[in-house]
N, C-alpha and C positions, 0 to 999 in steps of 0.2 A: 504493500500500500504506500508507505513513505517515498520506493524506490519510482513511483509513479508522479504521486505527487510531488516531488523534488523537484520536476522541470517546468510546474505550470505555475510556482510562486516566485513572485517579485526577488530581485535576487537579494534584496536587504533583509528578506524576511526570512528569520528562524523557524524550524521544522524539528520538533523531537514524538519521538512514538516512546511511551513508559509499558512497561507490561509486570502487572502483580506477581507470576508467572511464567514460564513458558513449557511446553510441550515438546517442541521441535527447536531449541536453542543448537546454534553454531558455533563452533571453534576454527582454528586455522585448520586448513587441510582439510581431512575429512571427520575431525574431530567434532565432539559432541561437547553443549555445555548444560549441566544439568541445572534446573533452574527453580528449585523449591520455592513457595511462600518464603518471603524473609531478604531475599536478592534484592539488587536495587539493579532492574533489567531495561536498559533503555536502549534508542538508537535516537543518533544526532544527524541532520544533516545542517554542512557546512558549504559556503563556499570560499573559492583560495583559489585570486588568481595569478594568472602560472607565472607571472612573470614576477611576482614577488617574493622577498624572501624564502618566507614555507611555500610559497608555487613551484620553486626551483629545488627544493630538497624534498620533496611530500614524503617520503617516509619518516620524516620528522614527529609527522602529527598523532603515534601510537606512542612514541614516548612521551609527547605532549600529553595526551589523555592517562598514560598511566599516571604519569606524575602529580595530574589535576586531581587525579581521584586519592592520591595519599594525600596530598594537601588540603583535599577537600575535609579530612577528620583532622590531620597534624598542625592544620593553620588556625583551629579552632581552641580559645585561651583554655590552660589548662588539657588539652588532650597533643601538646607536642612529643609526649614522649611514649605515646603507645607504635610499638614498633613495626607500623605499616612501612613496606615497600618496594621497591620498583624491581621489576626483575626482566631484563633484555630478553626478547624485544616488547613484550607486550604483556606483561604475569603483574599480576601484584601477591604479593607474597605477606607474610609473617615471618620476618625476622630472614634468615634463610631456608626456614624448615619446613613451611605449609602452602602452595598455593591457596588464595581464597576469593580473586578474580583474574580476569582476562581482559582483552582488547582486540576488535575486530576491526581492520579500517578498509573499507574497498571506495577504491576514489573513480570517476569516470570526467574525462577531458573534453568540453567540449566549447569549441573556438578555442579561447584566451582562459576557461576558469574550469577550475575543476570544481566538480560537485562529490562532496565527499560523503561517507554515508559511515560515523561513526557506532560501534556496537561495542558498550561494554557492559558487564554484569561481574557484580561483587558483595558476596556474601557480607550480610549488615547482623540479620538478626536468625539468621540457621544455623544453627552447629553441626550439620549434617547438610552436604560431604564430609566435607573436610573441618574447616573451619569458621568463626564470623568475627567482624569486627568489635562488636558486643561480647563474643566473649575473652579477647585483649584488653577490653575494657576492664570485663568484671577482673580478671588476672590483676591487670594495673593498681584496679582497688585494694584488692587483697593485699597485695606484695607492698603498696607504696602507703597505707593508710588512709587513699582518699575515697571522696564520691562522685566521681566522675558518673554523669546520667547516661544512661544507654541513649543512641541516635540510631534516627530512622530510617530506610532507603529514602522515602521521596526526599528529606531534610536533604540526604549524600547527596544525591542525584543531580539537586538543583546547586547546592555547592560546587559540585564537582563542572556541571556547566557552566558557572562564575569563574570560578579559577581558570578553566579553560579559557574563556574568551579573555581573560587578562592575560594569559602564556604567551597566545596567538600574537596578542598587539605585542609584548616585549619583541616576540621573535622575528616578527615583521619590521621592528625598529633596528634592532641589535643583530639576529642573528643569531647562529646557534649560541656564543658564547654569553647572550642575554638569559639564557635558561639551562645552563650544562651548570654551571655550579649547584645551584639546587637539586639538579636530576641527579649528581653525583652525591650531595647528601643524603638521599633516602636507598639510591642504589644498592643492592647484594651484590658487586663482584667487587668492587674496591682492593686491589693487591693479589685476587685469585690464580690461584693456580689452575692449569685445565690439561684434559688433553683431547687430541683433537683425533676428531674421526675413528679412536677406536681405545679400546683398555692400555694398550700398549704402544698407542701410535704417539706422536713427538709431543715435547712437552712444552707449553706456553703458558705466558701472566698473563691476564687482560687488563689492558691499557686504558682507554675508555672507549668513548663511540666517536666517531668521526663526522665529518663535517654534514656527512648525508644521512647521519642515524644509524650507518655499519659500525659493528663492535670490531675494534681493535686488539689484535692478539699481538704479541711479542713473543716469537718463537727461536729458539736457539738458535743460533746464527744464522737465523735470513733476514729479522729485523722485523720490521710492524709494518703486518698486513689487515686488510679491511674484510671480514668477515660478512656474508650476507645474509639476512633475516628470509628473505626467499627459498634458500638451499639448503638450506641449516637451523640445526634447531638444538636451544642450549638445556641437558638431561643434568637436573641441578642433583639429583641422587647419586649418580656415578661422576660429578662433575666432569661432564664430556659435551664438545662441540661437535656434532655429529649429523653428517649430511642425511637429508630425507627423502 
């Protein structure tokens, strides 16, 4: 429905689809995303046109969104230190140890502006799958003596598209280096060790992400090469970068 109406509205004007649930939720690939009561389950459509900053990098705009959506609960006073964040290219995690959302971006060019069709969803108030942000919460209470109140998808949701639309204009000012310091404080790979393509294949740090949103690896003597979210895909259990 949204992928229809995206091309019959004015181009100033904003388009999001919210869903309580979903049935038939997608991941990259052919991956599934399960989507219980409790998820904050949306789709954004955006436009970026190409000749500007993010028009000329667009895979910029899944680490835009993941990082919107940690900031969307870390920017809020008193909830800076519940340990949401970003996991290359598109994961939002717990700390290093639990995925508990994602990020879907399929962009489509036409003339001069892309129409971009953002899909994220992230566990707010399910502890099933995996894990939710409520329950970091309760954790944080417990451990640190506070009372931090539990928060709700729609509250994330619409956070999460505020902070976005402020990323967008830094990035559109500045450039990637307007929003990599931030993305590199919530980030899990900071100094990581990896290896790449298999248990036993060479061994590489990750450096950061590059100018186009490729993760940079530093591999023993060949020097720092640019990784692509396309081909590859990072398995944070075996920490391995390994083609799909």
């Amino acid at each position: 429905l949204i992928g229809r109406l995206m091309f019959e509205l004015p181009e100033e004007m904003g388009l999001i689809a919210i869903a309580v649930r979903q049935t038939q939720g997608k991941g990259r690939g052919s991956n599934v995303w399960l989507s219980p009561v409790g998820c904050a389950l949306s789709t954004l459509h955006i436009t970026i046109p190409q000749h500007s900053n993010l028009g000329q990098r667009i895979p910029f705009i899944q680490h835009l969104v993941s990082l919107a959506v940690v900031e969307s609960v870390r920017s809020i006073p008193g909830y800076e230190d519940i340990d949401l964040r970003v996991k290359w290219p598109n994961d939002i995690y717990y700390s290093d140890l639990m995925k508990l959302g994602g990020v879907l971006v399929n962009s489509t060019l036409i003339e001069t502006t892309f129409h971009v069709l953002i899909g994220f969803g992230f566990n707010v108030s399910n502890s099933n799958p995996t894990i939710c942000i409520n329950d970091l919460i309760t954790k944080f209470n417990k451990e640190e003596g506070k009372k931090l109140k539990a928060l709700t998808p729609d509250c994330l949701i619409a956070r999460t598209v505020t902070v976005l639309e402020r990323l967008i204009d830094i990035f559109q000012e500045k450039g990637p280096n307007g929003v990599l310091s931030n993305y590199y404080k919530y980030w899990v790979h900071s100094g990581k060790q990896v290896r790449l393509y298999s248990e036993d294949g060479p061994v590489a740090w990750i450096v950061g992400i590059d100018d186009y949103g490729f993760l940079q690896v530093h591999e023993e003597g060949k020097g720092v090469e640019s990784v692509h979210p396309d081909g590859n895909s990072f398995d944070m259990l075996r920490n391995l970068i390994v083609p799909k």
